[in-house]
C-alpha positions as CSV (number, residue, x, y, z in Angstrom):
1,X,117.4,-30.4,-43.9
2,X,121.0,-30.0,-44.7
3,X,122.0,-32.2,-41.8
4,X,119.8,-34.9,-42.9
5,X,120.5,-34.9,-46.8
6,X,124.6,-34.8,-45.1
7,X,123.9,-37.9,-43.3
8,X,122.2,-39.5,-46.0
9,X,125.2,-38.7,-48.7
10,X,127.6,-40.1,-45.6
11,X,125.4,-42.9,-45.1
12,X,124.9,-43.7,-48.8
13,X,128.6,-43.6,-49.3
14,X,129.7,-46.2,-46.9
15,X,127.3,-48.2,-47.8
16,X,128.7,-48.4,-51.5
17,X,132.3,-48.9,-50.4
18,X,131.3,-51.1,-47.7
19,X,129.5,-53.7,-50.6
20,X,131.5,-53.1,-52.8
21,X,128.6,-52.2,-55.0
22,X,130.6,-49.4,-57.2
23,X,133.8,-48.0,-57.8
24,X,134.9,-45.1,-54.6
25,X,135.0,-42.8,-58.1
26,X,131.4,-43.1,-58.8
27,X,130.2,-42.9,-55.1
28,X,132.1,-39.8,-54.2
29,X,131.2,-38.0,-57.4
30,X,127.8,-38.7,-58.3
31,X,126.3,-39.1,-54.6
32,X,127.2,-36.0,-53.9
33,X,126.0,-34.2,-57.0
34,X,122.7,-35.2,-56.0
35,X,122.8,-34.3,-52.4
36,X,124.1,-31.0,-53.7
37,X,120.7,-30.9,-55.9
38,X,118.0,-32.1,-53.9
39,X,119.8,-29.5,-51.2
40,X,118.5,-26.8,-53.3
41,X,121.9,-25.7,-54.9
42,X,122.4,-24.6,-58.4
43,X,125.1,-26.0,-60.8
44,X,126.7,-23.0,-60.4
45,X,127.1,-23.2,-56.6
46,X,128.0,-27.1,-57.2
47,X,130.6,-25.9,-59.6
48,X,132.3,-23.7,-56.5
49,X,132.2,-26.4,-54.2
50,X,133.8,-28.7,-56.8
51,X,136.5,-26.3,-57.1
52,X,136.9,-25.6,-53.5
53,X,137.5,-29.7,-53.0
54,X,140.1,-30.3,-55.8
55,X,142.0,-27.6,-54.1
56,X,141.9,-28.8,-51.0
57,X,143.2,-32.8,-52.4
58,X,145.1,-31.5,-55.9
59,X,148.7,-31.5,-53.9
60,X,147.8,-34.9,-52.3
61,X,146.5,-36.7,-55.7
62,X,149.6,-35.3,-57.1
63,X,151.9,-36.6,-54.3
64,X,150.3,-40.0,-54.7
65,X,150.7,-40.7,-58.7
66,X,154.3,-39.6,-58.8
67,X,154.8,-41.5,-55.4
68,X,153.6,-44.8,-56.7
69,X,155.2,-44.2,-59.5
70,X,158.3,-44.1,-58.3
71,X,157.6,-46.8,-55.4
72,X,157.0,-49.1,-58.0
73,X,159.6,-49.0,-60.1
74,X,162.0,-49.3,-56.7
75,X,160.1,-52.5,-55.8
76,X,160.8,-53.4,-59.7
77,X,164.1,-53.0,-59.0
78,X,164.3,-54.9,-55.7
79,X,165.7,-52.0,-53.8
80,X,163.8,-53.1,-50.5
81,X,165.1,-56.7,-51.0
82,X,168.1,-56.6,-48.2
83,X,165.5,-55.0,-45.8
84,X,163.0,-58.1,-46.0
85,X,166.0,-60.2,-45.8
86,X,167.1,-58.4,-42.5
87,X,163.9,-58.1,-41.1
88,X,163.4,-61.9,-41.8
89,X,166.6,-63.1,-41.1
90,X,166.1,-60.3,-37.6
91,X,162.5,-62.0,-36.8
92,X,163.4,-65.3,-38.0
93,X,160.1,-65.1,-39.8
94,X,158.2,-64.7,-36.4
95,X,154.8,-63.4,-37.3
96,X,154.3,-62.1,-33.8
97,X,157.4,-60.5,-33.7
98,X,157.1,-58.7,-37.5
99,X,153.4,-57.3,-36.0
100,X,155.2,-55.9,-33.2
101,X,157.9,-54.2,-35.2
102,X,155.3,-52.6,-37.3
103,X,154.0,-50.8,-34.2
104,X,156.6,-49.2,-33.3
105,X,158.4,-48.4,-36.4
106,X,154.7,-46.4,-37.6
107,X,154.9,-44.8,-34.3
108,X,158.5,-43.9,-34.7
109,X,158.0,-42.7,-38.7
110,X,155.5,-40.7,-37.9
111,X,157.0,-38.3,-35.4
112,X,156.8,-36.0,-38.4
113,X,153.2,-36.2,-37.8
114,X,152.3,-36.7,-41.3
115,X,150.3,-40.0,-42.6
116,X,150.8,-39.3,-46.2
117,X,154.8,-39.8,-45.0
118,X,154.6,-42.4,-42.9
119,X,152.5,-44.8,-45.4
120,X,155.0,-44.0,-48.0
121,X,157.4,-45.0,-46.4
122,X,156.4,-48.1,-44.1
123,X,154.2,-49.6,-46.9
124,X,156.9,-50.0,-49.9
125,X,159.8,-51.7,-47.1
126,X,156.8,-54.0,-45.0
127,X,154.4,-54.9,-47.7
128,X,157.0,-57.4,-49.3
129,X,157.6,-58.9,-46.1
130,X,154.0,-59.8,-45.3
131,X,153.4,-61.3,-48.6
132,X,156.2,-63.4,-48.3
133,X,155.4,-64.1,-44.9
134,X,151.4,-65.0,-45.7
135,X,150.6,-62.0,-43.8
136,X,147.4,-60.2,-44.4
137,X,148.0,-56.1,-46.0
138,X,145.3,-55.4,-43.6
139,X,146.7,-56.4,-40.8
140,X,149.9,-54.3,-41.3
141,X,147.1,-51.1,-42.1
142,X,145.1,-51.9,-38.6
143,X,148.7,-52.1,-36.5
144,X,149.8,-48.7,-38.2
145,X,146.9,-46.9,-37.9
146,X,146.6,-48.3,-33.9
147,X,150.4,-46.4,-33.5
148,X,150.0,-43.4,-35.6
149,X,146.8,-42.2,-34.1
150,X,148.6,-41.9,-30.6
151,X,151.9,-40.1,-32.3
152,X,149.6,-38.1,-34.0
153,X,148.7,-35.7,-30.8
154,X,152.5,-33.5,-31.6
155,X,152.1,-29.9,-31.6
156,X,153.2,-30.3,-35.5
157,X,149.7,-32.6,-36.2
158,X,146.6,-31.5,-37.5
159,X,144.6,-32.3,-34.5
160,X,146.4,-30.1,-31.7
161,X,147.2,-27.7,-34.6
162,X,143.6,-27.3,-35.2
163,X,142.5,-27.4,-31.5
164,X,145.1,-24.5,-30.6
165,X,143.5,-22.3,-33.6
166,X,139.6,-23.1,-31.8
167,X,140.9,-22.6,-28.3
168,X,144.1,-20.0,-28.4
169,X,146.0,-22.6,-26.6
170,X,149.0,-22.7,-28.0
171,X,149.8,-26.7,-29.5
172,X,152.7,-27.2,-27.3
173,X,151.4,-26.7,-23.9
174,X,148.5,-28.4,-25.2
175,X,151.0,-31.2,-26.3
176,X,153.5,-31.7,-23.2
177,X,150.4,-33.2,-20.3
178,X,150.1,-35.9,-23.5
179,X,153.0,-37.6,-23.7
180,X,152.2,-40.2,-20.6
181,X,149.3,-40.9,-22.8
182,X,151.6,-41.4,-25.7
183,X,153.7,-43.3,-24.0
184,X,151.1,-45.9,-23.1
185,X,149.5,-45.6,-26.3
186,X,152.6,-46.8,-28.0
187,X,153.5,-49.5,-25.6
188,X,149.4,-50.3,-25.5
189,X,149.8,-50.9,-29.2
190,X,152.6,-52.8,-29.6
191,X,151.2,-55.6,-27.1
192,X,148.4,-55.7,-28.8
193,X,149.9,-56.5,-32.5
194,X,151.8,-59.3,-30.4
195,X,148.3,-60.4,-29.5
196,X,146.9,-60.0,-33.4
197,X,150.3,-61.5,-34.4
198,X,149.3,-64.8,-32.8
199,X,146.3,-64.5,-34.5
200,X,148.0,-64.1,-37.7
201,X,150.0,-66.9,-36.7
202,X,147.6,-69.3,-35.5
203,X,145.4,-68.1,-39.3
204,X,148.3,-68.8,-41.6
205,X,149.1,-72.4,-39.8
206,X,145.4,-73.1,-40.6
207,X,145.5,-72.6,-44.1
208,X,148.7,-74.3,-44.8
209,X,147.7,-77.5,-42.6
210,X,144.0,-77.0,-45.0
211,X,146.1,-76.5,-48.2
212,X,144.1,-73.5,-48.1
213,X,145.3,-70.3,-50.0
214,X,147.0,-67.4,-47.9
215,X,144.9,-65.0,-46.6
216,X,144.3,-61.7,-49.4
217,X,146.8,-64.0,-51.7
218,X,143.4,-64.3,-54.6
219,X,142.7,-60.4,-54.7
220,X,146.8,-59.9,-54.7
221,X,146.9,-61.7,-57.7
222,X,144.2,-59.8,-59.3
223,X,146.5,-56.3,-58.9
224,X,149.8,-57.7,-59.5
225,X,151.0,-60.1,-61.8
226,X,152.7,-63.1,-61.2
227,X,155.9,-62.0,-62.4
228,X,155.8,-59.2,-60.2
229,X,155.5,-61.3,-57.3
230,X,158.6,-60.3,-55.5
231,X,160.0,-63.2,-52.8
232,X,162.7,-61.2,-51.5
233,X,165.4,-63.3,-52.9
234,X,165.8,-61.5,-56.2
235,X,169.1,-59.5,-56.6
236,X,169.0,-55.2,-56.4
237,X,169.8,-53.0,-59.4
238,X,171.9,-50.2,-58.7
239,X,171.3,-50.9,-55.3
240,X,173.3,-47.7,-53.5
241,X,172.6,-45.1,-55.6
242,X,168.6,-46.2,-55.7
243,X,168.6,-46.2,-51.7
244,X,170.4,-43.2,-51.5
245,X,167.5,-41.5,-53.6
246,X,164.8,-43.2,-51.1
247,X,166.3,-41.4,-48.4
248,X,166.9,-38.8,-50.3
249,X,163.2,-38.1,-50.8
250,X,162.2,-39.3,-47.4
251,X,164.3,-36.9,-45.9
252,X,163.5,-33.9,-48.4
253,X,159.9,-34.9,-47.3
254,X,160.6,-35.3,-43.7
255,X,162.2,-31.4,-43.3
256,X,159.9,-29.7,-46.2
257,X,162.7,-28.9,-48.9
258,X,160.6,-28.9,-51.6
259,X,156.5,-29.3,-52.3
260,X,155.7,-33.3,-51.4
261,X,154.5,-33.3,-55.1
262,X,157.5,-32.2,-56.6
263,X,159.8,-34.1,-54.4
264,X,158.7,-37.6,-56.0
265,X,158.4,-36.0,-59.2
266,X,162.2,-35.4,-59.5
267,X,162.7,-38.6,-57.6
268,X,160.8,-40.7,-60.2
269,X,162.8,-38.1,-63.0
270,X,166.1,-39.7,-61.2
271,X,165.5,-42.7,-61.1
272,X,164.2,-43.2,-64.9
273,X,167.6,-41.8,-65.8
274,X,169.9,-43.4,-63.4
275,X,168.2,-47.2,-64.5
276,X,166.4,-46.8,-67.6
277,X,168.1,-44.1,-69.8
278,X,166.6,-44.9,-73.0
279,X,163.1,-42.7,-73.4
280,X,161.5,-45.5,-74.9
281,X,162.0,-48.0,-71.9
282,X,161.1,-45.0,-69.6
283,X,157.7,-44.7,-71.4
284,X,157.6,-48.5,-71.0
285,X,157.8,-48.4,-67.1
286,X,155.5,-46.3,-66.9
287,X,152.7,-47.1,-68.4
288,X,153.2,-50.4,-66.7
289,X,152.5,-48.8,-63.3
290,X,150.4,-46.0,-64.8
291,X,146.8,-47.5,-64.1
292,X,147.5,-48.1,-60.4
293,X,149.0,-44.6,-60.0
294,X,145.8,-42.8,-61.7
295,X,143.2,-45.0,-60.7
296,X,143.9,-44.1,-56.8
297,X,145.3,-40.0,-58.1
298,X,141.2,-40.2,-59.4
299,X,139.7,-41.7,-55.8
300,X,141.6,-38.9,-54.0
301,X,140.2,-36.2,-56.8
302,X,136.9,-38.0,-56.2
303,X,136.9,-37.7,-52.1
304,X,137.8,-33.8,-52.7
305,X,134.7,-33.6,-54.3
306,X,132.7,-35.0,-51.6
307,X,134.7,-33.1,-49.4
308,X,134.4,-29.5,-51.3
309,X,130.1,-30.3,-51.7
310,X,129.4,-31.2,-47.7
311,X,131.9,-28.3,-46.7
312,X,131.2,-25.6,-48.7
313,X,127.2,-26.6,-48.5
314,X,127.5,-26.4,-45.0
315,X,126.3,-30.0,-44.5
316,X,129.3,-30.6,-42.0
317,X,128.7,-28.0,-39.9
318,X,124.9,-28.8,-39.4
319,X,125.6,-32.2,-38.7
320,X,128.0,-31.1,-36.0
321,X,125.5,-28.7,-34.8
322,X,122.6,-30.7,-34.6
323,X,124.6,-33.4,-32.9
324,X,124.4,-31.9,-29.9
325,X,120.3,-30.6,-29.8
326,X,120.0,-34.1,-28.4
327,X,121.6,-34.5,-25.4
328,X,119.9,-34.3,-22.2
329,X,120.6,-31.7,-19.6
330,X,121.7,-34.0,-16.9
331,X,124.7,-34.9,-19.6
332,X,126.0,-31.4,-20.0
333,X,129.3,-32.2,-17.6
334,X,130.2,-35.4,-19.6
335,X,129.5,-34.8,-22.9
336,X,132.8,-33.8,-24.2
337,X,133.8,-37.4,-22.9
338,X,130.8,-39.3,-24.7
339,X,131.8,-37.5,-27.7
340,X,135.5,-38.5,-26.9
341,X,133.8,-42.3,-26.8
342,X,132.2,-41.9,-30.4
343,X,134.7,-39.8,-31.7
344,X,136.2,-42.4,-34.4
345,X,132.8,-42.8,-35.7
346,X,132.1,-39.0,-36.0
347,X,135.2,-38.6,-37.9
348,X,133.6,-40.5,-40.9
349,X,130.6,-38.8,-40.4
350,X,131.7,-35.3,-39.9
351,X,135.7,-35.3,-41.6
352,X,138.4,-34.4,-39.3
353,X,138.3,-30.6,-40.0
354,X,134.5,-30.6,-38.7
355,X,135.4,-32.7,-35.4
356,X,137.8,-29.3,-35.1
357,X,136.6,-26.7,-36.3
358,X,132.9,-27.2,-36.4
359,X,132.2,-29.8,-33.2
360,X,134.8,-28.9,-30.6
361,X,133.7,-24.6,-30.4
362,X,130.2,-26.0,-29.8
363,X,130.9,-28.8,-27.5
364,X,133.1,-26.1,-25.7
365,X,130.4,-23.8,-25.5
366,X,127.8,-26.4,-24.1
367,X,129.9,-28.0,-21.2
368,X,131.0,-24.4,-20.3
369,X,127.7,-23.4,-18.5
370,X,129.3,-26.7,-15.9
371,X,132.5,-24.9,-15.4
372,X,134.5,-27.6,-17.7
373,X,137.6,-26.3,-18.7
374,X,138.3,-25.9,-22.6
375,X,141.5,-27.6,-22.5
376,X,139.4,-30.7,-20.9
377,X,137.4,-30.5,-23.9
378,X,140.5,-30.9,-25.9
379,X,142.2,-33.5,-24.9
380,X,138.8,-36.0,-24.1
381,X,138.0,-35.0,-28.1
382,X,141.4,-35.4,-29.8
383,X,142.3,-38.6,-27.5
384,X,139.1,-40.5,-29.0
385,X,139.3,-39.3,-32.0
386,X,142.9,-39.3,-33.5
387,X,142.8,-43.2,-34.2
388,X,139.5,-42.5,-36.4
389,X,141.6,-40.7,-38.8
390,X,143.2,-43.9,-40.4
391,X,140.1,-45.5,-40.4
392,X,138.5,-43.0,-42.5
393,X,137.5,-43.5,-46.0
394,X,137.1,-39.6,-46.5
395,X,140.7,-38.6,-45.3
396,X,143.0,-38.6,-48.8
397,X,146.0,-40.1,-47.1
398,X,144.0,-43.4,-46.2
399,X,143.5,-43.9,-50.1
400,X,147.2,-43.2,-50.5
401,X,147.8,-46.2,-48.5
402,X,145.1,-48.3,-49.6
403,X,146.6,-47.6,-52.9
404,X,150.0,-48.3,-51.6
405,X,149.5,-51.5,-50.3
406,X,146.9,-52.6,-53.3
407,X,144.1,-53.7,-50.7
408,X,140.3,-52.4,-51.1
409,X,139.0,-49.8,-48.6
410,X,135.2,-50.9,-47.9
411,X,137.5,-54.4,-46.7
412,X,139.8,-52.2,-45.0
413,X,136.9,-50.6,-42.9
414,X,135.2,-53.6,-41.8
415,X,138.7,-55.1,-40.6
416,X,140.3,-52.4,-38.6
417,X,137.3,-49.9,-38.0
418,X,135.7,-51.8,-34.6
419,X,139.3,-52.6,-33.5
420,X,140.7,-49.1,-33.8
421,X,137.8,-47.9,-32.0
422,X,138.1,-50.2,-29.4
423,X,141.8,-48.8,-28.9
424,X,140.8,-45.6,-28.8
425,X,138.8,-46.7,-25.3
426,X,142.4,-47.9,-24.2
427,X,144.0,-44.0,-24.8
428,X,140.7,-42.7,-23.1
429,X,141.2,-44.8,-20.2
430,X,144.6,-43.4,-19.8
431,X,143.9,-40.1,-20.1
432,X,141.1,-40.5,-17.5
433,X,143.7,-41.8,-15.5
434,X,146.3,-39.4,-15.8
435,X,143.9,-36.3,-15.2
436,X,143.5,-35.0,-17.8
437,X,139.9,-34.4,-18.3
C-alpha cells in the first residue's frame, strides 16, 4: 500500500509540473498531505515528517535566497559584462563553439562535486551570453547537467560517498577504476553539445530568416523586464572590487570557510555597502529581486516537504523494495545493470538517497546468490544514475538553477530528461567496456 500511494504522489506530482497545471508550491505541499492521510498517518505523524523535510532543505533554501540575491544585484551591476565580451569576442559568437565550452567548464566547476556550486557559478557568467546570443536557457541546463553527472562519481560526491557508507568500500578505491569512464564521459559530452550546438545554430537561423521571435525570448520577458535586459555592452560598476567579492565567495564556498548560507549572506551584506550605502536604496534593491529570491527559497521549502512525508512514511523505501519482487529468476546476474539502464528514471521516482541507501543494499543482496561482486553493483548503479540527478525535479539544487536561470522546470524535464538518459547509455557503454561490471 505504501508503495502504491508513493507512486501515485510521484506520479501525481510530475504530472502537475509537467502541465503546468499548478504552481511546484502547491504540488509538493498539498499532494503529499494527502498521500500522508489516505496512508493512514495522523497529523501529528505528518507534523514530524514536515519537520524532518525542512531540515533536510532549510540550509539549501537559505543558500538560494541570499544567493540570488546577491547574483542579481551583480548582474545589475554588469559585473559579468567583460566575461560575455571575452567569451564572445573568444567564440566569435559561434553557437557550436559556446555549447562546447559549457561542457567542459560545468565539468571543470564541478570538481568540487557540488551542484548547488557549480550552478551558481556557471549560470550568473553564461546565462547573459545565451540571451544575447538567442540561445535557449535550456539548452545551457541539458549540456551542464550531461558534464556534471560524469564529474560527479569523486570520492567527495554524494553518490560514491553514499555507496562507500552501503558497501564499506572506501569512496576512493571505489573512485580511481572510474576515471577512464570520466574521461570519456567528459569528452562524450562535449562532442555532443557541438552536435546540439548545430542544432541551436541551424534553430536560431530559422527564426531570424522567419522573423520569428528567439527561442524562450516571450517567457524571458515575462521574468525580467525590459530594462533589465542586459546586452553585454553596458559599462561595470566598481568592477574590481565586485569581482574580487565573486571569487571571494566562490572560493569560501569551494574550500568550506564558512556555512554556504552565510557565505552569500555576508557577500550580499558587502556588496549593499560597497555600491549602495544609503539604507534606503539597499531596501530598494532588494525588494526588486525579492520575489524571485522567495518564490524559488519556497519551491525548495516545498520539495523538503515531499521529501520529509515519502521518507519518513517509508514510501521510498517500499518503492525500492517492491521494485525488485518482479524480476524473474533468469535475470538475477543482470539486474544491477537493467537497473543501471533505468536508473535516471528511478532517481525521480525513488530520490537519490533511496537509489543509495534503500535500492543498492537490496539489489546487492539479490545478485549476490550469482556470485556478483558488490563493487559491480556499484559502479553499474551510480554510472546510470548520476546524470538523473540534474534531471530531477525532487533534488533542491535543480530548483536553485531553474531559479537561477529563470526557466520553468516541468519545460526543463521534457527538454533534457530523454536526452540525459540517453547519455547515461553512452557512460554505461563505457563502463561495460572498461570492465567494470
Amino acid at each position: 500500500m505504501l508503495t502504491i500511494i508513493g507512486l501515485l504522489i510521484i506520479i501525481t506530482i510530475v504530472i502537475l509540473l509537467m502541465s503546468g497545471k499548478t504552481s511546484p508550491v502547491i504540488a509538493m505541499s498539498v499532494v503529499p498531505l494527502f498521500g500522508a492521510l489516505l496512508a493512514g498517518y495522523s497529523l501529528a505523524d505528518i507534523s514530524i515528517f514536515f519537520d524532518h523535510g525542512i531540515k533536510k532543505v532549510a540550509n539549501v533554501a537559505a543558500m538560494f535566497m541570499f544567493a540570488i540575491l546577491f547574483f542579481s544585484i551583480m548582474k545589475d551591476l554588469h559585473i559579468f559584462n567583460p566575461f560575455i565580451r571575452l567569451m564572445v569576442g573568444l567564440t566569435r559568437g559561434n553557437v557550436v563553439i559556446v555549447s562546447m565550452v559549457t561542457a567542459l567548464v560545468a565539468a571543470v566547476v564541478h570538481l568540487d562535486g557540488s551542484g548547488a556550486a557549480t550552478f551558481l557559478i556557471i549560470i550568473p557568467a553564461f546565462l547573459p551570453l545565451y540571451r544575447r546570443l538567442g540561445m535557449s536557457p535550456y539548452l545551457m541546463l541539458l549540456l551542464m547537467c550531461m558534464s556534471m553527472g560524469v564529474m560527479n562519481m569523486v570520492p567527495w560526491g554524494g553518490p560514491l560517498g553514499r555507496s562507500s557508507a552501503v558497501t564499506g568500500i572506501s569512496a576512493t578505491e571505489l573512485w580511481q577504476p572510474l576515471i577512464p569512464i570520466q574521461i570519456v564521459g567528459v569528452t562524450a559530452s562535449v562532442l555532443i553539445a557541438g552536435l546540439f550546438g548545430l542544432r541551436e545554430k541551424r534553430r536560431i537561423a530559422l527564426a531570424r530568416t522567419y522573423g520569428t521571435t528567439p527561442y524562450d525570448r516571450d517567457s524571458l520577458l515575462k521574468q525580467y523586464d525590459e530594462d533589465d535586459y542586459d546586452t553585454g555592452t553596458e559599462k561595470p560598476k566598481r568592477f574590481l572590487i565586485n569581482l574580487f567579492l565573486i571569487l571571494l565567495a566562490i572560493v569560501s564556498l569551494a574550500l568550506g570557510w564558512l556555512s554556504a548560507p552565510y557565505i552569500f549572506m555576508l557577500a550580499l551584506s558587502a556588496t549593499l555597502i560597497l555600491n549602495y550605502p544609503k539604507p534606503k536604496d539597499q531596501v530598494a534593491v532588494i525588494n526588486h529581486h525579492a520575489p524571485q529570491a522567495l518564490s524559488m527559497a519556497a519551491i525548495i521549502l516545498a520539495a523538503g516537504v515531499f521529501l520529509g512525508i515519502m521518507d519518513k512514511g517509508g514510501m521510498l523505501e517500499s518503492i525500492a523494495r517492491d521494485l525488485l519482487t518482479i524480476i524473474p529468476d533468469e535475470m538475477v546476474g543482470q539486474f544491477h545493470i537493467i537497473i543501471g539502464l533505468i536508473g535516471v528514471p528511478l532517481d525521480i521516482f525513488t530520490s537519490t538517497d533511496a537509489y543509495y541507501f534503500a535500492l543498492l543494499p537490496i539489489v546487492r543482496d539479490v545478485v549476490a546468490s550469482a556470485q556478483i561482486p558488490p563493487v559491480d553493483v556499484v559502479y553499474a548503479m551510480a554510472i546510470g544514475n548520476n546524470a538523473g540527478t540534474f534531471v530531477s525535479p525532487f533534488s533542491p539544487a535543480v530548483w536553485l538553477a531553474v531559479g537561477i536561470a529563470g526557466v520553468d522546470m516541468g519545460r526543463h524535464l521534457r527538454y533534457s530528461f530523454f536526452w540525459v538518459w540517453g547519455f547515461s547509455f553512452i557512460t554505461l557503454a563505457s563502463g561495460r567496456f572498461f570492465g567494470l561490471f
